[in-house]
N, C-alpha and C positions, 0 to 999 in steps of 0.2 A: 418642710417647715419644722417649726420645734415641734417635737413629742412623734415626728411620722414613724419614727424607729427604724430609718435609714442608718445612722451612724451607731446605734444598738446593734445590728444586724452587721454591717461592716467588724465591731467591736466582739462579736461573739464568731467571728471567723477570725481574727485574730488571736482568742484565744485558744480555739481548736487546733490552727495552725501550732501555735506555742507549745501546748499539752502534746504535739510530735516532735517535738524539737527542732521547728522549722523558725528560721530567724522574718523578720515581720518589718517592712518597712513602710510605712503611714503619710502620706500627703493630703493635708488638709486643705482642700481651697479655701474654707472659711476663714478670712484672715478678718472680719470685724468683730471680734470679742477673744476670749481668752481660748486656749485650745480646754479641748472637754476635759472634764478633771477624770474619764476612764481613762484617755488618752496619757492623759498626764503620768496616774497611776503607774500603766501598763511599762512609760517609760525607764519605768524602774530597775524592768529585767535591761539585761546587757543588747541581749537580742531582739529587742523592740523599738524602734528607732521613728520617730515622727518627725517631718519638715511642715511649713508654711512656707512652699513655691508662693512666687510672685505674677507667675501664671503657669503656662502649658509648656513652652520653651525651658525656663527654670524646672520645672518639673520633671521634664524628659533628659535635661543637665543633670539632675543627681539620681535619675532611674537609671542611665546608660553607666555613671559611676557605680553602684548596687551592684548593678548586673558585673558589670565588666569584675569583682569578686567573685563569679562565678558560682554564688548561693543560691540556691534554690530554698527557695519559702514562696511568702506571701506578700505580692504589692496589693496595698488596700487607696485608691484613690477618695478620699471622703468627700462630700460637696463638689465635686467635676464637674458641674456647671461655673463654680468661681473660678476654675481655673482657667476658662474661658474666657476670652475678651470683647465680646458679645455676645446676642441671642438676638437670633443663632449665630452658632459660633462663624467666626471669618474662615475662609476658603484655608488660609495662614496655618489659621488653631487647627485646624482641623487635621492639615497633612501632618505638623507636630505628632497630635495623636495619634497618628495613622502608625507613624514612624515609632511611637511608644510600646503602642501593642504590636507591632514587628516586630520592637527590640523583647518583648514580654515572651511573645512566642517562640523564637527561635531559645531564648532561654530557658524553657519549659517553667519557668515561676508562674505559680497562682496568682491570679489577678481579681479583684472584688472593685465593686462602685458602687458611689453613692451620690443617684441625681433626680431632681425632680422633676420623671416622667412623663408629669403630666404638663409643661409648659415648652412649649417651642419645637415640639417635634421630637424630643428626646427619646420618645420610646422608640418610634423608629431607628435612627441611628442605632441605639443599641442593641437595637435587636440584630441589626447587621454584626455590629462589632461583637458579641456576647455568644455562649453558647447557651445560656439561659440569664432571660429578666425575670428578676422577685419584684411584681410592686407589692410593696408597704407602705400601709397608711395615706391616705391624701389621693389615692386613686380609686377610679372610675372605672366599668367596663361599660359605661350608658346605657346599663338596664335599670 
């Protein structure tokens, strides 16, 4: 939700990446309002680069383009729950991303995300997919 400090938290790994001189590519699934004015900002360097995919397919279309330049930096997924095409996602979405983080790993690039945890199972999956989850804000450990 606003203010959990997901896309803060995605945004200040971006800029760490950037301070090494690591180039930084941004897909935002939030596509109902304007992209964040850090986002915007940050567009400014050369080496920071933000899309609005139309979903997980479109997404993994211009991650496999990124990569295939053979740069190593930083893919930041923001909001990855909208890149989804339901909740939970379709068997579809899913292998998409399967085939994302394939293509992420075998390229050694950084990879960050931002989803909310706490609805539809998501912590789970990620924690499969992740070699560590940060919750921020809006979560629970039901104590």
């Amino acid at each position: 939700g606003e203010g959990a400090g997901r896309t803060q938290w995605c945004m200040t790994q971006s800029v760490l990446a950037r301070a090494h001189s690591l180039p930084v590519v941004w897909f935002d699934g939030d596509v109902s309002g304007h992209l964040d004015r850090r986002v915007q900002r940050a567009c400014a360097d050369p080496l920071f680069r933000a899309y609005r995919p139309t979903g997980m397919e479109h997404a993994l279309n211009f991650l496999l383009a990124w990569l295939r330049l053979r740069r190593r930096g930083l893919v930041v997924f923001d909001h990855l729950d909208a890149l989804f095409d339901s909740e939970p996602p379709s068997a579809a979405a899913q292998r998409v991303f399967r085939r994302a983080l394939g293509a992420l790993h075998r390229s050694r690039a950084m990879w960050v995300c931002s989803a909310p945890l706490e609805r539809g199972g998501w912590s789970e999956t990620m924690a499969v997919y992740s070699e560590r989850v940060v919750h921020l804000g809006g979560w629970s450990d039901g104590s």
